[in-house]
C-alpha positions as CSV (number, residue, x, y, z in Angstrom):
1,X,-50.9,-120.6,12.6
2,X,-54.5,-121.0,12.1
3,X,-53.7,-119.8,7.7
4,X,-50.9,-122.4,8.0
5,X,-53.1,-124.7,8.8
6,X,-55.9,-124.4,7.0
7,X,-54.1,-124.0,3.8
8,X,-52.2,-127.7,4.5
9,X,-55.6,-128.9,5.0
10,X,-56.9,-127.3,1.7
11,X,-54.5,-128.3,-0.5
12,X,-54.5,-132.1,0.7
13,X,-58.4,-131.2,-0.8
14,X,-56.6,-131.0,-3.9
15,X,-56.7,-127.0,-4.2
16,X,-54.1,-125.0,-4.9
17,X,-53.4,-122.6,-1.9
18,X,-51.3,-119.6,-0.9
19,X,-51.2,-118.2,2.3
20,X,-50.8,-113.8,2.7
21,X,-49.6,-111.6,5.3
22,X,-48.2,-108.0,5.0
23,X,-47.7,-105.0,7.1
24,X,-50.0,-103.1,5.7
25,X,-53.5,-103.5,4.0
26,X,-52.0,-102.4,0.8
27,X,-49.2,-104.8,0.6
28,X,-51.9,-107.5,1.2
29,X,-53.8,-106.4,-1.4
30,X,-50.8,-106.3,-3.6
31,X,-50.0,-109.5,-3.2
32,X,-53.5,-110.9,-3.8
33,X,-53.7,-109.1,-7.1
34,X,-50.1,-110.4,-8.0
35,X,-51.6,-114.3,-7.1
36,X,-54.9,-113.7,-8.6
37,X,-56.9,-116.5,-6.8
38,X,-60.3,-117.2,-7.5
39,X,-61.4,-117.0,-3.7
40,X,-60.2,-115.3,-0.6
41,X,-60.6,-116.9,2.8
42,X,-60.9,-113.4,5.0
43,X,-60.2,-112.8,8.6
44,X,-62.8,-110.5,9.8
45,X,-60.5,-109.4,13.0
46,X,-56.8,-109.1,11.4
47,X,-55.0,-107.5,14.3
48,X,-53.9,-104.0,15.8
49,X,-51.9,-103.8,12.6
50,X,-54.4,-104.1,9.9
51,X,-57.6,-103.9,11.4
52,X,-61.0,-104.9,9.9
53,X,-61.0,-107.7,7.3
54,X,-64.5,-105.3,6.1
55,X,-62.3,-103.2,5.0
56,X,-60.3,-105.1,2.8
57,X,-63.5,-106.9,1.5
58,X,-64.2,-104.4,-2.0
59,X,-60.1,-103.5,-2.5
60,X,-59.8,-107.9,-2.6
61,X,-62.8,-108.2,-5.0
62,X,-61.4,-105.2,-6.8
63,X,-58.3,-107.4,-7.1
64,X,-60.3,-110.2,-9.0
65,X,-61.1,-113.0,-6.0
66,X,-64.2,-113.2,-4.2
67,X,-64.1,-113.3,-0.6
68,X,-65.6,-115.9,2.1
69,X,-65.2,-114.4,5.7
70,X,-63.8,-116.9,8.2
71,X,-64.3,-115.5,11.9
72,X,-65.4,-116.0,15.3
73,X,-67.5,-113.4,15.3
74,X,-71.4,-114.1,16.0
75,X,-72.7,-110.3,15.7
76,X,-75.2,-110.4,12.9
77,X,-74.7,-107.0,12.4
78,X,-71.0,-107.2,11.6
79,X,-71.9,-110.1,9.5
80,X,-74.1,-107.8,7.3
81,X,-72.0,-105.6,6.4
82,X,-69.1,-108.2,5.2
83,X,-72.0,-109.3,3.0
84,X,-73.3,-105.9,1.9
85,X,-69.4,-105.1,0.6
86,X,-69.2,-107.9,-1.5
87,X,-68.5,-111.3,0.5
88,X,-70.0,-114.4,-0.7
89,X,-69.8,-116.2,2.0
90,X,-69.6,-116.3,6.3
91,X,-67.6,-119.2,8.1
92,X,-67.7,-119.5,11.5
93,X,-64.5,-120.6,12.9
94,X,-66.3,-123.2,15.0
95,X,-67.5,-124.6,12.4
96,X,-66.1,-128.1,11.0
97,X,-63.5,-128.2,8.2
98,X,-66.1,-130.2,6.0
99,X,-68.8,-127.0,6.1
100,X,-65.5,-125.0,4.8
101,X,-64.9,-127.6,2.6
102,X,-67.8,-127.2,0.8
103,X,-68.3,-123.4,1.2
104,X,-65.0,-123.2,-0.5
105,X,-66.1,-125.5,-3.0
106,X,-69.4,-123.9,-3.9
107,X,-67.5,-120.4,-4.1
108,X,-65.1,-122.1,-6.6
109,X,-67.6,-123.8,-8.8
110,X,-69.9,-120.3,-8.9
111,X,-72.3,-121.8,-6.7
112,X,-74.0,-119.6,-4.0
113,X,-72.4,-120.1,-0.8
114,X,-75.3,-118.4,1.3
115,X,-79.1,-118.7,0.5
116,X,-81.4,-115.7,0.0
117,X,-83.0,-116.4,3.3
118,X,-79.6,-116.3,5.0
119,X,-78.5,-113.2,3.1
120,X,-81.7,-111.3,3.8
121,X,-81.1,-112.2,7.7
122,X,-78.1,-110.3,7.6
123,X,-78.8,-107.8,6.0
124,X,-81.9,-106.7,8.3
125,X,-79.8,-107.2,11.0
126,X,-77.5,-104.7,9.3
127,X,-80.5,-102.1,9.2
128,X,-81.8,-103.0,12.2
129,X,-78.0,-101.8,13.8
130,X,-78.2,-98.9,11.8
131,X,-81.5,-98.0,13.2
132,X,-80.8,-98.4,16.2
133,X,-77.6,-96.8,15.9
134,X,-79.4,-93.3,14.5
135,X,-82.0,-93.3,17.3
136,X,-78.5,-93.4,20.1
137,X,-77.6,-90.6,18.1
138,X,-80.8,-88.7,17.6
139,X,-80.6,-86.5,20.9
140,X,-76.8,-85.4,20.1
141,X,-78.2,-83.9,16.8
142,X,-80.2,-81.1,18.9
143,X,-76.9,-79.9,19.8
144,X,-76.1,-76.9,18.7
145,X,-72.8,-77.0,16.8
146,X,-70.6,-75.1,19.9
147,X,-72.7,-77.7,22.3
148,X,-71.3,-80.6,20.2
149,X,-67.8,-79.4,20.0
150,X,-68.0,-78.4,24.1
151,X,-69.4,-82.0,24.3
152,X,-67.0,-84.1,22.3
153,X,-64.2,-82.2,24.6
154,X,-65.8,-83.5,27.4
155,X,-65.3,-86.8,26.3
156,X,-61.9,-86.3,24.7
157,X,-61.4,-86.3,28.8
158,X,-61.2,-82.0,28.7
159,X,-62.4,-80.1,32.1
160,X,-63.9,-77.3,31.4
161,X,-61.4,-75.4,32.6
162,X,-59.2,-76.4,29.7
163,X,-62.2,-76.0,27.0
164,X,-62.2,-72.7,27.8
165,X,-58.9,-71.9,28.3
166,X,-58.3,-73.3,24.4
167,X,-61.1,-71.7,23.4
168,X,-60.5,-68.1,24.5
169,X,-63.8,-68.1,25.9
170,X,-64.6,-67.5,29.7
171,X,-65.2,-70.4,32.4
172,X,-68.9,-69.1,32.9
173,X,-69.5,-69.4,29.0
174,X,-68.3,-72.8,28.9
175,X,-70.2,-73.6,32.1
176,X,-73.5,-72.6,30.4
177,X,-72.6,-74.6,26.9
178,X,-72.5,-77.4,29.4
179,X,-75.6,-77.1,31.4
180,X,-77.3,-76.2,27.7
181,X,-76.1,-80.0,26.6
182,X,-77.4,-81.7,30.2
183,X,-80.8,-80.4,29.7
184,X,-81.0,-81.8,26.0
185,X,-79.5,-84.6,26.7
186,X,-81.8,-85.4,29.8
187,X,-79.2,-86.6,32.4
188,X,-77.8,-84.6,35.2
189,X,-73.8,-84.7,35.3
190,X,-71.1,-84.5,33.0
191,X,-70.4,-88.0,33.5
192,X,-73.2,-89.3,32.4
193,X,-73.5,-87.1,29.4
194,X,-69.9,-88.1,28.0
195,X,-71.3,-92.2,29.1
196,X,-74.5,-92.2,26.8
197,X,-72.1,-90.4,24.1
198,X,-69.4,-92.8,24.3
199,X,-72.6,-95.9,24.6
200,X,-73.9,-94.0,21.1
201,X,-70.8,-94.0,19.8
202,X,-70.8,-90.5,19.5
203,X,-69.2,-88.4,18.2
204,X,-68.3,-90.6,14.5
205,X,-65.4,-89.4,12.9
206,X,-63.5,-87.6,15.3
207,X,-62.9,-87.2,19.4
208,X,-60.6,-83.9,18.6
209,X,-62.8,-81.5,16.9
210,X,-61.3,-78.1,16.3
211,X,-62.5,-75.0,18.2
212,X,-61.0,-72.7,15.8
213,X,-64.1,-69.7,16.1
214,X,-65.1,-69.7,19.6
215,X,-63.5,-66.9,20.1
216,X,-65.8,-64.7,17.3
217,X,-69.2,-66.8,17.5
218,X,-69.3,-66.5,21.6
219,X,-67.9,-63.0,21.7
């Protein structure tokens, strides 16, 4: 509703507008390089079905548009890295249709929709996440590789029981692994090790790592 609308609004600006929606990421980007437009307007949240606009940012300038970001998102963080992938440009959607107007516009014409001071705020917010993000992460790194995999079970909602019934290692070993991972982690329960992993977003990747060698490495 909101694409329908804008694009009505948009072409009574004079411009000539097309409105996209696919299944999948790849049809969308399919049909943008069939259209070739000069500029996409990019939902930053696009749904359970295609998920993050970010990630459709580089395969839509690959496709020959640039990209302004329209969203409702105020998370300067985020923001950074539409803007470190390519995006010219951040709309909020609380914004007026004029300041669209005229970010469209600019886009258009080759103008720079953002200045250098607002591009170099989001991307130090971007670092600063990052940053921040590595020192969440730090303790998990003096894991040991078993701890991490015992640890990322945990929070795949595994008893130990279970880990070490899959593992082929006894409950006592598993026990241990465990009490090993409290101590470095500096908290006192399982429960509040698999919290500060899941607040670090730990582990990236993957919440199903494989214990294939348990079975050799613990003896």
């Amino acid at each position: 509703m909101l694409a329908t609308s804008l694009a009505f609004a948009l072409r009574q600006q004079g411009l000539d507008v097309e409105t996209v929606a696919g299944p999948t990421t790849e049809a969308v980007v399919e049909t943008v390089r069939r259209l070739a437009p000069v500029l996409v307007l990019l939902d930053l949240d696009l749904g359970p079905s295609l998920g993050s606009g970010l990630n459709l940012v580089k395969p839509l300038m690959a496709a020959g548009g640039q990209v302004i970001m329209m969203t409702g998102v105020v998370e300067r963080a985020r923001l950074g890295a539409c803007i470190e992938a390519g995006a010219v440009g951040i709309v909020s959607k609380t914004a007026g249709f004029d300041e669209l107007v005229v970010a469209v516009r600019r886009a258009v014409a080759g103008e720079d929709v953002l200045t250098t001071h607002q591009r170099h705020i989001f991307l130090n917010e971007l670092q600063a996440g990052r940053q921040a993000d590595e020192q969440r992460r730090a303790p998990f790194a003096r894991l040991s590789p078993r701890e991490q995999a015992v640890l990322a079970r945990l929070v795949g909602g595994e008893s130990a029981d279970t880990i070490a019934h899959l593992s082929y290692v006894s409950l006592a070993t598993v026990r241990t692994q465990i009490r090993s991972i409290l101590s470095k982690l500096g908290v006192k329960s399982q429960l509040e090790a698999v919290a500060l992993a899941r607040q670090a977003g730990w582990p990236q990747g993957s919440t199903d790592p494989a214990l294939p060698d348990f079975h050799h490495s613990w003896g």
